[in-house]
C-alpha positions in Angstrom: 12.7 -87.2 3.7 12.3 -83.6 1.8 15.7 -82.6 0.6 16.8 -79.9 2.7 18.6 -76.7 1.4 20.8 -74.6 3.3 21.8 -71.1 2.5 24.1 -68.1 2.6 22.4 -64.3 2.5 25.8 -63.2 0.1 24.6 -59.6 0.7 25.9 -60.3 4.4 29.0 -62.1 3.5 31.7 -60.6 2.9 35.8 -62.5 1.2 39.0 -61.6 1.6 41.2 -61.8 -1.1 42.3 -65.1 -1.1 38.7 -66.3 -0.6 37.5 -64.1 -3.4 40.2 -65.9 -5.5 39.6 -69.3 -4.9 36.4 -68.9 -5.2 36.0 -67.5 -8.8 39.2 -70.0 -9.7 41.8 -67.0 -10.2 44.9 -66.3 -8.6 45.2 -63.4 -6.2 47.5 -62.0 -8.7 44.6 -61.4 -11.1 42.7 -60.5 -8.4 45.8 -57.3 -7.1 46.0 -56.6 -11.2 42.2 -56.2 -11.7 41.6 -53.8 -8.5 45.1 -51.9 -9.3 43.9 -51.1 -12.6 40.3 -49.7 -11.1 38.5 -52.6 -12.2 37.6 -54.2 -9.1 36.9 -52.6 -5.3 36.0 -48.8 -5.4 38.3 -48.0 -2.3 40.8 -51.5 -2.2 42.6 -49.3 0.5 47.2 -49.9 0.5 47.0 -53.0 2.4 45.9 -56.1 0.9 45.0 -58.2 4.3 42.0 -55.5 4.7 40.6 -55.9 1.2 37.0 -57.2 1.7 34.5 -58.2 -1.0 30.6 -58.2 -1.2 28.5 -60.1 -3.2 28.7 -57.8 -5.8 32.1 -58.0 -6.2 31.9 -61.6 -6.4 29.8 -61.3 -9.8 31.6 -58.3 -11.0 34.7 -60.5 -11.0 33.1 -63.5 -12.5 31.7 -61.4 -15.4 35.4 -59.9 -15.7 36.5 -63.6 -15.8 33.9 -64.6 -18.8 34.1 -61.8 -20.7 38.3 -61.8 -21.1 37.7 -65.6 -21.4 35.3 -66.1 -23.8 35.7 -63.2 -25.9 39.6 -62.7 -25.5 39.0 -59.7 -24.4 41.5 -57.4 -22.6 41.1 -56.0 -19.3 40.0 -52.7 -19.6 37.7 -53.5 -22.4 36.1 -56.5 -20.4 35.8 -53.9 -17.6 33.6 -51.2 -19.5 31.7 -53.7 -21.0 30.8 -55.0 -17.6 30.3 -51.5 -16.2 27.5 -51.6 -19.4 25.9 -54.6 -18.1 25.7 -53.4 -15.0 23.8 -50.0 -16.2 21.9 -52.1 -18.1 20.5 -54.1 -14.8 20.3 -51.0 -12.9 17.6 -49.2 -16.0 16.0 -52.5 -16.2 15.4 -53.1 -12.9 14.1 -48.6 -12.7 12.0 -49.6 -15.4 10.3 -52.4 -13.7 10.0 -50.7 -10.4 8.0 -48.1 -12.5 5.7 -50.7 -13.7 7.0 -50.6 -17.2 7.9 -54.1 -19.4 10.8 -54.6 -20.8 10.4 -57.7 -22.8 
């Protein structure tokens, strides 16, 4: 029998806090902390029970994790280097729509 994969479409999902959490292995403190400081969710809204994250979200906050991990980095730093990486992909991905290489 053919193994058989079954998957999500993440642009359609979308976590609540606690699932975000558990799912990147951080507690929903770090979670509250990151999007209080700006560095997470654009509009997080007062009440926490109505925060809601998208896929994008859900690799912002795993490149967040990594970067203060691995490089000891601090919050905010972590955070503008992640906002580079994400300009970064957005040019990269222009540039390829245009028809031009990268590499």
């Amino acid at each position: 029998m053919a193994n058989e994969y079954i998957g999500l479409r993440l642009d359609d999902m979308r976590l609540t806090l606690d699932e975000c959490a558990a799912s990147c292995m951080v507690s929903r403190e770090w979670i509250v902390e990151h999007v209080q400081a700006g560095l997470l969710l654009a509009e997080p809204g007062p009440d926490l029970a109505q925060w809601s994250f998208d896929s994008r979200d859900l690799v912002r906050t795993r490149r967040l994790i990594e970067l203060e991990q691995t490089f000891e980095a601090d919050p905010a730093l972590a955070g503008l280097v992640a906002d580079l990486i994400d300009e970064l992909e957005r040019l990269r991905s222009r540039l390829h729509r245009a028809g031009v290489s990268t590499a």
